[in-house]
C-alpha positions in Angstrom: -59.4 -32.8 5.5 -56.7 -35.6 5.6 -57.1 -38.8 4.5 -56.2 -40.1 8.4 -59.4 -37.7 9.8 -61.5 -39.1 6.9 -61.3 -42.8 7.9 -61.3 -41.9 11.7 -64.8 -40.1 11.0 -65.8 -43.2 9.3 -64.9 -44.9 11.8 -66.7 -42.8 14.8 -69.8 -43.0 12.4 -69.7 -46.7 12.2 -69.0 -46.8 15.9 -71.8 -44.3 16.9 -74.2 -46.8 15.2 -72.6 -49.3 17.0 -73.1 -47.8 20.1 -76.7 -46.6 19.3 -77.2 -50.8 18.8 -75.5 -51.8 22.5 -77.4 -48.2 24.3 -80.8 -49.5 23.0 -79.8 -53.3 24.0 -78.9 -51.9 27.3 -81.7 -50.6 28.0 -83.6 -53.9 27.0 -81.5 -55.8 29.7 -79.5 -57.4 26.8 -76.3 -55.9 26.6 -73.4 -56.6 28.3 -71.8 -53.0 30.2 -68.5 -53.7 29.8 -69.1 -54.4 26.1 -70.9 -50.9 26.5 -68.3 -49.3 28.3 -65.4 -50.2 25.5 -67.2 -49.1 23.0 -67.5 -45.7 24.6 -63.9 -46.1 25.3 -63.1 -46.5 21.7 -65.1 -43.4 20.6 -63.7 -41.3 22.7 -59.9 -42.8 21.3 -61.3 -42.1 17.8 -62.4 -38.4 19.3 -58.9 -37.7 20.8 -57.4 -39.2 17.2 -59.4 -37.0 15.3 -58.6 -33.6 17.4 -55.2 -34.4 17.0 -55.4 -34.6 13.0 -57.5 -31.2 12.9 -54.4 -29.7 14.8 -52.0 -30.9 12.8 -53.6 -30.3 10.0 -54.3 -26.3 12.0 -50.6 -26.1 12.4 -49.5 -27.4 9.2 -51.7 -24.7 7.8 -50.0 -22.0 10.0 -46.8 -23.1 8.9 -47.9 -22.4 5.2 -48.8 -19.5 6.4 -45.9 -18.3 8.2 -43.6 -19.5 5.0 -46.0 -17.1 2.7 -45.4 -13.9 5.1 -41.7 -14.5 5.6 -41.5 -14.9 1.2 -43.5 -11.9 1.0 -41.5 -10.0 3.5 -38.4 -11.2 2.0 -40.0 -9.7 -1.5 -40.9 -6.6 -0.1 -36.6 -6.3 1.3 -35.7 -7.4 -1.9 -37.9 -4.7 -3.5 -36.5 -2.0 -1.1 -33.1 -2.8 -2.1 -33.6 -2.2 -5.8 -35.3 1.1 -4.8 -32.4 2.1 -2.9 -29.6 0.9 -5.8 -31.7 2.3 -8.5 -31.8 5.8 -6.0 -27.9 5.5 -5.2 -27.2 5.0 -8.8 -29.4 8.0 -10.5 -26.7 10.9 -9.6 -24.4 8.9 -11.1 -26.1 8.4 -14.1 -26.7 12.5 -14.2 -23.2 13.0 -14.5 -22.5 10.3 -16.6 -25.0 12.4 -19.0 -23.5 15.7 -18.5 -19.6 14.1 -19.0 -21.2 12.6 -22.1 -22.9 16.0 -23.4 -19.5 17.5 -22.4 -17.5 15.1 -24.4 -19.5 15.2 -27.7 -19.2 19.1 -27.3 -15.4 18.6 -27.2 -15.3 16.1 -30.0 -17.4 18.5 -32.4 -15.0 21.5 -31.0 -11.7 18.9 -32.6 -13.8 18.3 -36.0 -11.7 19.4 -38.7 -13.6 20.8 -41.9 -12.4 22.6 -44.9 -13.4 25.7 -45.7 -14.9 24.6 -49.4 -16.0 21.5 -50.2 -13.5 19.4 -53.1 -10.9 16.9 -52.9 -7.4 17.2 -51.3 -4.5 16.6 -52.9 -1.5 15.8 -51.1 
């Protein structure tokens, strides 16, 4: 809970004791009813103030919410994409390999070796 609701429900306590006081006073014949009738006025201010902190607070946490989908969804695209890169770049890795395998085959077929082992002289 927000700082702003905690004070306004401090508030609504002290003025529900307040009010408790004038009701009880009232009744006695010792309160004044337009004393009465602000203080009722002023809890139902603090009522309305403190509804409207719980949804701000309700759509602040939505919009956390909403952020943490659209990063995940974002992630998942971003995951996708690496698939299909990784999946668009395997054939050409295959031949890559089989040039590769073809190439060494060549080299070895251009290897010159002597027929005995020794020294050449020139």
């Amino acid at each position: 809970m927000s700082a702003q609701a905690q004070v306004a429900e401090r508030q609504l306590a002290l003025l529900g004791d307040e009010l408790e006081t004038q009701l009880s006073l009232r009744a006695k014949g010792l309160a004044d009813r337009a004393e009465l009738s602000a203080l009722q006025q002023q809890e139902a201010a603090l009522l309305g103030k403190i509804a409207q902190l719980s949804a701000k607070q309700a759509e602040a946490q939505t919009q956390l919410h909403e952020i943490e989908i659209d990063r995940l969804r974002q992630a998942a695209a971003d995951h996708e994409a690496a698939i299909s890169a990784l999946r668009d770049l395997h054939p050409q890795e295959l031949r890559l390999r089989a040039d590769r395998r073809r190439l060494k085959q060549e080299q070895e077929g251009l290897t010159l070796t002597a027929p005995i082992s020794g020294f050449v002289h020139g």
